[in-house]
DSSP file (Angstrom, degrees, kcal/mol; ACC not computed):
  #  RESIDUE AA STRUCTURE BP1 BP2  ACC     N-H-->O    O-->H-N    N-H-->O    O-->H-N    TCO  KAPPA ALPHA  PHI   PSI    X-CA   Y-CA   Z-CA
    1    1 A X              0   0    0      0, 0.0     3,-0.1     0, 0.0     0, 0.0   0.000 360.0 360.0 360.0  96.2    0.0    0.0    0.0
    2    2 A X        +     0   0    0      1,-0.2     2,-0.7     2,-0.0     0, 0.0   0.881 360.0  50.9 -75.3 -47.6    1.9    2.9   -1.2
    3    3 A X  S    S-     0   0    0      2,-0.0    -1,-0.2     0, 0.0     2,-0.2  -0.877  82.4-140.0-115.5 153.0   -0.7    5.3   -1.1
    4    4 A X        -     0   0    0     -2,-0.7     2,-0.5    -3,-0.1    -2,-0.0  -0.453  24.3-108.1 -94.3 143.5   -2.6    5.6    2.1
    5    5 A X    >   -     0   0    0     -2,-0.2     3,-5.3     1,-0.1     5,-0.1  -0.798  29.3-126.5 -66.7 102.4   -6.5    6.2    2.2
    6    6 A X  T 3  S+     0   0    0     -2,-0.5    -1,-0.1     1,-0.5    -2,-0.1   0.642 111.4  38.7 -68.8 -30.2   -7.0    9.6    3.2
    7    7 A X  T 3  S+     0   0    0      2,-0.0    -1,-0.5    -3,-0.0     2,-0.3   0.429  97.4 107.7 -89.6  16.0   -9.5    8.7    6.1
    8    8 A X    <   -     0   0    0     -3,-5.3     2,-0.3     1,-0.1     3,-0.2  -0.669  58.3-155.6 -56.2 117.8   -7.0    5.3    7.1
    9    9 A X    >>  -     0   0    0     -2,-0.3     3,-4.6     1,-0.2     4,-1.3  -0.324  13.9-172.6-105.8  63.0   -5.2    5.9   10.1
   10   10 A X  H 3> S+     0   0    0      1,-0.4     4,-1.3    -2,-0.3     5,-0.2   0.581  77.9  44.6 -19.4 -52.8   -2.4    3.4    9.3
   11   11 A X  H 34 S+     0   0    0     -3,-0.2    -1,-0.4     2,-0.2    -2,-0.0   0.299 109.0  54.7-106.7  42.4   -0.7    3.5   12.5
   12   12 A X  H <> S+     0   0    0     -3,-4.6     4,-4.8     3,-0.1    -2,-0.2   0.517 116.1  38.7 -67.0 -43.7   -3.7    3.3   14.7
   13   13 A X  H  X S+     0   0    0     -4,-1.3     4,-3.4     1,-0.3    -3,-0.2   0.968 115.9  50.0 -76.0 -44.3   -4.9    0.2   13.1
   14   14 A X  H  < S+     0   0    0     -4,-1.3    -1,-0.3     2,-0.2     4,-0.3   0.826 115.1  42.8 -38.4 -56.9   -1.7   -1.1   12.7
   15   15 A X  H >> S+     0   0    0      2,-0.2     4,-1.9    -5,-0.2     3,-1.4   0.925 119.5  48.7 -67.3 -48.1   -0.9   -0.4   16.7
   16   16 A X  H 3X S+     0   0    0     -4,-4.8     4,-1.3     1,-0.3     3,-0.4   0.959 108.7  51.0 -61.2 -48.7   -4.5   -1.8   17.4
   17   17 A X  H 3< S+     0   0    0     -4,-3.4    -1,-0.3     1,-0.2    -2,-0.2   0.209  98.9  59.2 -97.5  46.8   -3.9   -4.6   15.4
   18   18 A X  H <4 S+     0   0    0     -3,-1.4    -1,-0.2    -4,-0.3    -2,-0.2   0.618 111.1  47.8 -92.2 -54.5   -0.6   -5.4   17.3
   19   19 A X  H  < S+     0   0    0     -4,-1.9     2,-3.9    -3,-0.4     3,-0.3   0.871  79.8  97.8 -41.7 -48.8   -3.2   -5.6   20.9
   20   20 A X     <  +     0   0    0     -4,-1.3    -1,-0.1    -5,-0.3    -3,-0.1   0.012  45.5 130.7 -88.7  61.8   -5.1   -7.6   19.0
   21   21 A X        +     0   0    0     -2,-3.9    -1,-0.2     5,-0.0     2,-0.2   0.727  69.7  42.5 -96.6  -8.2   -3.2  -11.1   20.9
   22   22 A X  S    S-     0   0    0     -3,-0.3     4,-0.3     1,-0.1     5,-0.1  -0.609  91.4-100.6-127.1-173.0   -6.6  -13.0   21.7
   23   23 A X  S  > S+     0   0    0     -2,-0.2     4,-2.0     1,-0.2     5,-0.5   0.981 113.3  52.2 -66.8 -70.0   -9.9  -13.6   20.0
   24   24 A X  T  4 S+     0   0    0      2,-0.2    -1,-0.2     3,-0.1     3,-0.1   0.841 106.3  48.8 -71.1 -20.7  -11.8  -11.5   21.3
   25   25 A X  T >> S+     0   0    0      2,-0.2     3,-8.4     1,-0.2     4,-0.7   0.858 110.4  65.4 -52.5 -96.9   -9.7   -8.1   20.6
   26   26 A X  H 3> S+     0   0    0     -4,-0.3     4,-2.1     1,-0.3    -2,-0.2   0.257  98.9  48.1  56.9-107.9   -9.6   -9.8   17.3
   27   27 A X  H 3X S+     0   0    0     -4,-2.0     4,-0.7     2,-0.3    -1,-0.3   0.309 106.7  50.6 -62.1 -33.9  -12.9   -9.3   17.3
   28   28 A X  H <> S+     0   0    0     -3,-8.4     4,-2.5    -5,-0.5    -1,-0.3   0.873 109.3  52.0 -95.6 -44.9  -13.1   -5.6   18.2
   29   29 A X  H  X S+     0   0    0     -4,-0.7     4,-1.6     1,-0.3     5,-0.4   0.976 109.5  48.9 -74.5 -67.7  -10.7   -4.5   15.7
   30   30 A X  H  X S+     0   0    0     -4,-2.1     4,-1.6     2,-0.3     3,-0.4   0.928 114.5  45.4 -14.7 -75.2  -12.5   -6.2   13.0
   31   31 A X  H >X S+     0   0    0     -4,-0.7     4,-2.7     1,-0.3     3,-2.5   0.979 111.2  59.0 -49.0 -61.4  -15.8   -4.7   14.1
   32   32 A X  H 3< S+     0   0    0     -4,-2.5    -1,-0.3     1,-0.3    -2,-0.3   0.733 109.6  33.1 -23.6 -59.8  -14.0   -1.7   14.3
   33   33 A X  H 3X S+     0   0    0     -4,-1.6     4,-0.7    -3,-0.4    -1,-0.3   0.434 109.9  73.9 -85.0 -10.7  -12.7   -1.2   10.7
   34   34 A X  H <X S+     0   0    0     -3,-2.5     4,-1.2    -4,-1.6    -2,-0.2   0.947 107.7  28.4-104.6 -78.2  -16.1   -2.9   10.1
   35   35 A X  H  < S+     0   0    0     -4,-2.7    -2,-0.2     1,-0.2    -1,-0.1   0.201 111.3  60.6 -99.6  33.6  -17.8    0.7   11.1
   36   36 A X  H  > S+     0   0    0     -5,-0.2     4,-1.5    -4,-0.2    -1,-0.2   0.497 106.9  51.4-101.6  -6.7  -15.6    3.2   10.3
   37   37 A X  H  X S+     0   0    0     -4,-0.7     4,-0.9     2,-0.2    -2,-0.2   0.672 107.0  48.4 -86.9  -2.7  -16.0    1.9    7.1
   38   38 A X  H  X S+     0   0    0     -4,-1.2     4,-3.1     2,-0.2    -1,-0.2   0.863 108.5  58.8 -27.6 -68.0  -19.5    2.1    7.2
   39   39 A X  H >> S+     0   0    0      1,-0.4     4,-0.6     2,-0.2     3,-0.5   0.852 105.6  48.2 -54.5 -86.6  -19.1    5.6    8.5
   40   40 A X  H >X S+     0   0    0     -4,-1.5     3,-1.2     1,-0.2     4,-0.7   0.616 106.0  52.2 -41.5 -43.1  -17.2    6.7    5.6
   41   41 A X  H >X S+     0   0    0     -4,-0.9     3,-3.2     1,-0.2     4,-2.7   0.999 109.5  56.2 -45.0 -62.7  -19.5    5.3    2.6
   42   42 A X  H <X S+     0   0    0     -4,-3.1     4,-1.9    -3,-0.5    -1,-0.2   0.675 108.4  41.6 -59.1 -10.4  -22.3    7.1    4.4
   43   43 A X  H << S+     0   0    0     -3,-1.2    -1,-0.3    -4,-0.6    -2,-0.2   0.471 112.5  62.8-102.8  -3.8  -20.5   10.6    4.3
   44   44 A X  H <X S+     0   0    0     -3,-3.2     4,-1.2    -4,-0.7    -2,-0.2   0.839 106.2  37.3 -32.5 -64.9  -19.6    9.5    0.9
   45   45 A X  H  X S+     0   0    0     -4,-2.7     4,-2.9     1,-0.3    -2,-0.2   0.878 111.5  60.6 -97.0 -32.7  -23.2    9.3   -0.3
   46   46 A X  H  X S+     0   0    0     -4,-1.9     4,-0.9    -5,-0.3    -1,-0.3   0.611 111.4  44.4 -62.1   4.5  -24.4   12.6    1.8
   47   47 A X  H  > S+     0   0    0      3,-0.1     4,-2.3     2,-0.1    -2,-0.2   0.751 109.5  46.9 -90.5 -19.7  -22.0   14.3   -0.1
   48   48 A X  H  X S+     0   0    0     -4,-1.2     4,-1.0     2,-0.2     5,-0.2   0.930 117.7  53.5 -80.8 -45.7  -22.8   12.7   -3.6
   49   49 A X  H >X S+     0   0    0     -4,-2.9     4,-2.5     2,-0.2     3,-1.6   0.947 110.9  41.9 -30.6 -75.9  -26.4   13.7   -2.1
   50   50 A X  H >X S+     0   0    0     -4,-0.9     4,-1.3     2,-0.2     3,-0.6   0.943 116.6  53.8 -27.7 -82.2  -25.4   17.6   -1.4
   51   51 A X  H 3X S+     0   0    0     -4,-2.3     4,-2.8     1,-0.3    -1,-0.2   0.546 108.9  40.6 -18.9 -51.4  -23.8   17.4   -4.5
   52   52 A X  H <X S+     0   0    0     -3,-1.6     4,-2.8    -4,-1.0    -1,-0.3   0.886 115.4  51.6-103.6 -49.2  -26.8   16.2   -6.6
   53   53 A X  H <X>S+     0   0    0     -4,-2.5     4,-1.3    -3,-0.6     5,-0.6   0.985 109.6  54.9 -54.5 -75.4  -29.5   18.7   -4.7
   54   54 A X  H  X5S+     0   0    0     -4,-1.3     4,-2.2     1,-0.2    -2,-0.2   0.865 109.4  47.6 -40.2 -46.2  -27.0   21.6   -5.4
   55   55 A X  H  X5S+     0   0    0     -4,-2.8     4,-3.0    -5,-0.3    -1,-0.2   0.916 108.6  47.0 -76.4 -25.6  -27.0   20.9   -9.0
   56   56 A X  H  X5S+     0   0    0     -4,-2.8     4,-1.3    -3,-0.2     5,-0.4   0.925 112.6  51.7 -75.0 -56.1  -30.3   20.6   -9.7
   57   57 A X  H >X5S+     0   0    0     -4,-1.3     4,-2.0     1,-0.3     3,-1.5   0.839 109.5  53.4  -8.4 -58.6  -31.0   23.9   -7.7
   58   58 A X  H >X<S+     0   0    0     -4,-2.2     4,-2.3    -5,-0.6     3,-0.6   0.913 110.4  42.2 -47.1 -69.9  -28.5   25.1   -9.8
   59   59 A X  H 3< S+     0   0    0     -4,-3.0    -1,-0.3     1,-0.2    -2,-0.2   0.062 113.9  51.6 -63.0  12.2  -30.5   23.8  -13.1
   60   60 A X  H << S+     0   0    0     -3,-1.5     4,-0.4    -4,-1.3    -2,-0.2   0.592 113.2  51.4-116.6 -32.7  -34.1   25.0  -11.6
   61   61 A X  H XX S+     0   0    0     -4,-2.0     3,-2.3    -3,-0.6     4,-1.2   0.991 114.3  39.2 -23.2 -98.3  -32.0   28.5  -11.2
   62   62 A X  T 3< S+     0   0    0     -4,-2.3     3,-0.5     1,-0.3     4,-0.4   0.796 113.8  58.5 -47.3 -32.8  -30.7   28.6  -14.7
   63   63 A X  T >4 S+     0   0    0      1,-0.2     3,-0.9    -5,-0.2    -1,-0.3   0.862 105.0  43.1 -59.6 -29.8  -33.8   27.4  -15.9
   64   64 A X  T <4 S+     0   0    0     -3,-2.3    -1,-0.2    -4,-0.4    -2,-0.2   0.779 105.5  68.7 -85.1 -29.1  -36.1   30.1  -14.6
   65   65 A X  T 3<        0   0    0     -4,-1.2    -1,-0.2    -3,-0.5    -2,-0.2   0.340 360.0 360.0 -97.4  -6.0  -33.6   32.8  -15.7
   66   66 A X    <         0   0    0     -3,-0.9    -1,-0.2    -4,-0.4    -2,-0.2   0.983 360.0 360.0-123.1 360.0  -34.1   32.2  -19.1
C-alpha cells in the first residue's frame, strides 16, 4: 500500500492490530474497521447527495432565468 487512504489511520490500526493477541480483541478491531468503514461510505453518499441537490437547484435556477 503505497498510497494511504485519506480517512485510514495506518498507524492506529496497525498499533491496534498489534493488541489484537486474543480472540476476542480480534474481534473488536474487525468490528471496528467494520464501522468506520461504514461511516465513511455514508458521508460519501451525503455528499454525492449535497452534490446532486446543489446541481439541480442550480439547473431550476438557470432554468427560470431564461
Amino acid at each position: 500500500m503505497h498510497q494511504e487512504d485519506l480517512g485510514f489511520d495506518y498507524y492506529r490500526y496497525k498499533q491496534l492490530l498489534a493488541e489484537a493477541v486474543d480472540e476476542k480483541r480480534r474481534l473488536e478491531l474487525i468490528n471496528l474497521l467494520i464501522e468506520e468503514r461504514a461511516k465513511d461510505r455514508l458521508a460519501a453518499q451525503q455528499a454525492a447527495d449535497r452534490a446532486a441537490i446543489t446541481a439541480m437547484n442550480i439547473a431550476t435556477v438557470l432554468g427560470k432565468a431564461r
